[in-house]
N, C-alpha and C positions, 0 to 999 in steps of 0.2 A: 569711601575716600579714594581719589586719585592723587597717583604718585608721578612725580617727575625727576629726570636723571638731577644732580646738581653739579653743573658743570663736567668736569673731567674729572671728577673725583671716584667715579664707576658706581656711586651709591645713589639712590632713589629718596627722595625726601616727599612726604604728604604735600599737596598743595595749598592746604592750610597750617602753619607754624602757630606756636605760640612763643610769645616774652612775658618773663615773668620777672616782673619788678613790683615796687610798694604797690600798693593795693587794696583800699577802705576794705575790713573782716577778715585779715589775710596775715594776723598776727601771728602765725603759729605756722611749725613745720606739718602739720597733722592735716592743716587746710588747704597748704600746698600740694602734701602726697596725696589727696583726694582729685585736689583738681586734677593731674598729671593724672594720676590714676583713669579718671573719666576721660580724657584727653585721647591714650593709649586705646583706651576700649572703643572711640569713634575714629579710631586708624591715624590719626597724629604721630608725628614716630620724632620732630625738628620741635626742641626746645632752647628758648636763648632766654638767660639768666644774667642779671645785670648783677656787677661788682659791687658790694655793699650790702647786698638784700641776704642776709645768711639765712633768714627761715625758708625764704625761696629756696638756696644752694640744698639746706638739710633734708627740706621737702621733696624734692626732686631726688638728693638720693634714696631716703627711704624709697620711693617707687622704686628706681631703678636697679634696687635690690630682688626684684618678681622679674626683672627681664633681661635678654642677654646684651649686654654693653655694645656690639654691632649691628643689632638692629637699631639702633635709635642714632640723629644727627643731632648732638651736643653742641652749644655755643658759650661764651663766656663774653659780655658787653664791658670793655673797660671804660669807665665815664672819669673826664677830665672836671678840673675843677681851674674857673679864669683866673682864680688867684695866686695860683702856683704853676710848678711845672711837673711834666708828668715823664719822670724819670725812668731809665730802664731800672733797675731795681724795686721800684713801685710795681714798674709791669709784672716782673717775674712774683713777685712777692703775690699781687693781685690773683694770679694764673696759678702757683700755688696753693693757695687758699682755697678758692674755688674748686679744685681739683682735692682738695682734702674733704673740703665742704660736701662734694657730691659722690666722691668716691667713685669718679669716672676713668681714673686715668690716664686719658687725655681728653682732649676738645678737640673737638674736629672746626671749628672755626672759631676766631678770635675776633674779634667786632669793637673798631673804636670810635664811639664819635666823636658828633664836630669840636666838643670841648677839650676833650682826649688828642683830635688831632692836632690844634692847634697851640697846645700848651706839650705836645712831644717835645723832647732832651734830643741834641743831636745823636745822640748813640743810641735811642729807642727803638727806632726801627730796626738798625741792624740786629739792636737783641732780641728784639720778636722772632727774627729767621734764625737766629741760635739757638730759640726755643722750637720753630718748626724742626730745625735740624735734629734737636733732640727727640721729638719726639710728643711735646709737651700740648704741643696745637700743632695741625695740620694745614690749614689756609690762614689767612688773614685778609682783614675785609676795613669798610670805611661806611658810619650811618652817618645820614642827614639828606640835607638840601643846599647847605650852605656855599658859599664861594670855597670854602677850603674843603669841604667836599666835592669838590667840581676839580680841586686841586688833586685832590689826592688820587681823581680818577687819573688824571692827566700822567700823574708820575710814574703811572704802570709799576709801583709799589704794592699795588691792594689785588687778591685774590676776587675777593667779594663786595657788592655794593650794595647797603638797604636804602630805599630812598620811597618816600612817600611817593601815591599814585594812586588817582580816584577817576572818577569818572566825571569832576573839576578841571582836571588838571591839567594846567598851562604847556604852552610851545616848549618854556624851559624844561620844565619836569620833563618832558619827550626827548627833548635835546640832550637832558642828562642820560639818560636811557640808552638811545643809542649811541652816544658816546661811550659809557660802559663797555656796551656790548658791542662795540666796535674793540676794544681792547680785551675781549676774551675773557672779560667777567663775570661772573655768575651775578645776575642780580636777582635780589628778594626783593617787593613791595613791601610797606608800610603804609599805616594809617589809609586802609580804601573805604572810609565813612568820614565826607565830609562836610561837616554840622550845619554847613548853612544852608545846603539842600537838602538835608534830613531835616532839619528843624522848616523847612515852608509849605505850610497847611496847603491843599488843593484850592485853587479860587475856584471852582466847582463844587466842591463841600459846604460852604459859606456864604457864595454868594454868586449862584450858576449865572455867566451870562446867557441873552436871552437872543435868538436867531434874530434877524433884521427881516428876513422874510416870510417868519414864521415866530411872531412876538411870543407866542404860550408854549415853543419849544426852546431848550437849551441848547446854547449853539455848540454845534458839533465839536468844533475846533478851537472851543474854549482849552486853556489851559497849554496849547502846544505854542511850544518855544520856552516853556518853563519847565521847574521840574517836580511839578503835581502830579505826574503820572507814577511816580516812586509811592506817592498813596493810594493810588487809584487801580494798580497793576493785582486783579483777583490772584491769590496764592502765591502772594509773598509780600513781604514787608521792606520798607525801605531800603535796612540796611543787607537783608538777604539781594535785591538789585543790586547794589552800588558793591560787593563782594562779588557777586558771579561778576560782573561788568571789569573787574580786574582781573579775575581768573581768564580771561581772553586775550588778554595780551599774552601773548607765546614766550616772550624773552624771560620772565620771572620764572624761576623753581619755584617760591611758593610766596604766600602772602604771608603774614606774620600780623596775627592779631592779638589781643590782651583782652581775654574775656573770661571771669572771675565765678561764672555760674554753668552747673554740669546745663543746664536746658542751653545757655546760648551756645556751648561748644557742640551739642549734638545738632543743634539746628544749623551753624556755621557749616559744622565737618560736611551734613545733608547736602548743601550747595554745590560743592563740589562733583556730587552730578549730576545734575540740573542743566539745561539751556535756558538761555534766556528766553522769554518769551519773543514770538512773533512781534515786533513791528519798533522793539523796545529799546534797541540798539541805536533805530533813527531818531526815535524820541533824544534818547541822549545827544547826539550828534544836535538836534535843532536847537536843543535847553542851552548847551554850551554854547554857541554861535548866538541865541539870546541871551545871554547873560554877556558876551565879548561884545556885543551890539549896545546893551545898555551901558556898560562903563565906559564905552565910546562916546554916546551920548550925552553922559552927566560930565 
């Protein structure tokens, strides 16, 4: 596992994160201290826990009863609901909880999304910083992609930014990024597996095309400008590419992934250090510029 400073906070966090939210087999605090448990043992040390999921918060303490409370980067995700408003007394209440639930302490970052952002109480934010005041959480941050995420970069209110980021991913998504990190941000990635280039079989597997100069060979350059080479690439799997391929962007402390089985957290953590293969960087670069070329097209 490699580890990275997180911001100015002087502590080091794994380059791979987990969140642990709902999750199909994952009914029980016993399934949660397993997973964490395996998590810790592939050098993971950053776990974020969403508000509401209590076998998560339980699971998570039982582990963090085997380990000392500053070694590991604690989060607490407050999720908004469109229907109502998300009041500072919900917050602290929320941040209480969670903090009973895990038997942490504190949280070293506070994380709200975009529902959470935009259904805040005018007095919310300032009692988040009454709560860092105290003691309760240390940073406070903002998930998503949305316009009110892009807002709340803007307001130099948030410590922290998580925002999706793959090796898809649009001008904007980059635009959010260093916007961020033009305001002293810390930002974590999210979601670096994105389905639609995971999910498209190699047209090389299926139906090789055939050289024009040489009809009984397969042409060399089949398949470039798409992203068939994520199957094609010997000793590693899709989504192992499309995670190292975000571990390269320098501005993220860590990626933040949700992955529910000890094999994918030990092959994930493995990545970390790895390089990418030879040549596979430009492949990405071409796939992308082929895929902006076809929606230009249609």
């Amino acid at each position: 596992m490699r580890y990275r400073p997180f911001g100015i906070t002087g502590k080091a966090v794994s380059a791979v994160s987990l969140l642990l939210r709902e999750a199909p087999n994952m009914s029980s605090p016993q399934a949660w201290r397993t997973l964490v448990f395996s998590a810790m043992e592939n050098g993971i040390n950053f776990f974020e826990v969403a508000a509401g999921v209590d076998v998560a918060a339980l699971g998570l303490g039982e582990a963090l009863k085997s380990v000392e409370r500053r070694l590991l980067f604690l989060s607490w995700r407050l999720r908004g609901d469109p229907r109502g408003v998300l009041t500072a007394e919900a917050i602290s209440l929320s941040i209480r909880h969670g903090l009973q639930k895990t038997g942490a302490l504190y949280f070293d970052l506070v994380m709200i999304d975009e529902a959470a952002y935009e259904t805040l109480a005018p007095d919310a934010l300032d009692h988040l910083s009454q709560l860092r005041s105290a003691g309760l959480c240390l940073q406070v941050g903002v998930v998503g992609d949305g316009p009110s995420v892009d807002e709340g970069i803007r307001s130099a209110s948030f410590d922290v930014a998580t925002t999706p980021f793959s090796l898809t991913s649009d001008w904007q998504a980059r635009r959010r990024i260093r916007e961020a990190a033009a305001s002293n941000m810390t930002l974590v990635a999210s979601d670096p597996f994105p389905g639609g280039a995971l999910g498209r079989a190699s047209p090389t597997a299926s139906s090789p095309r055939r050289s024009l100069l040489s009809p009984g060979r397969p042409e060399p350059l089949a398949g470039a400008g798409t992203y068939a080479f994520l199957h094609d690439t010997p000793g590693w799997t899709p989504d192992e590419i499309c995670l190292a391929y975000t571990l390269t962007e320098p501005t993220f402390a860590s990626v933040q992934l949700e992955a529910f089985r000890t094999e994918a957290i030990e092959r994930f953590a493995a990545v970390t250090d790895r390089d990418l293969p030879t040549g596979v960087a430009a492949q990405i670069e071409m796939a992308r510029f082929g895929e902006l070329a076809d929606r230009r097209r249609a």
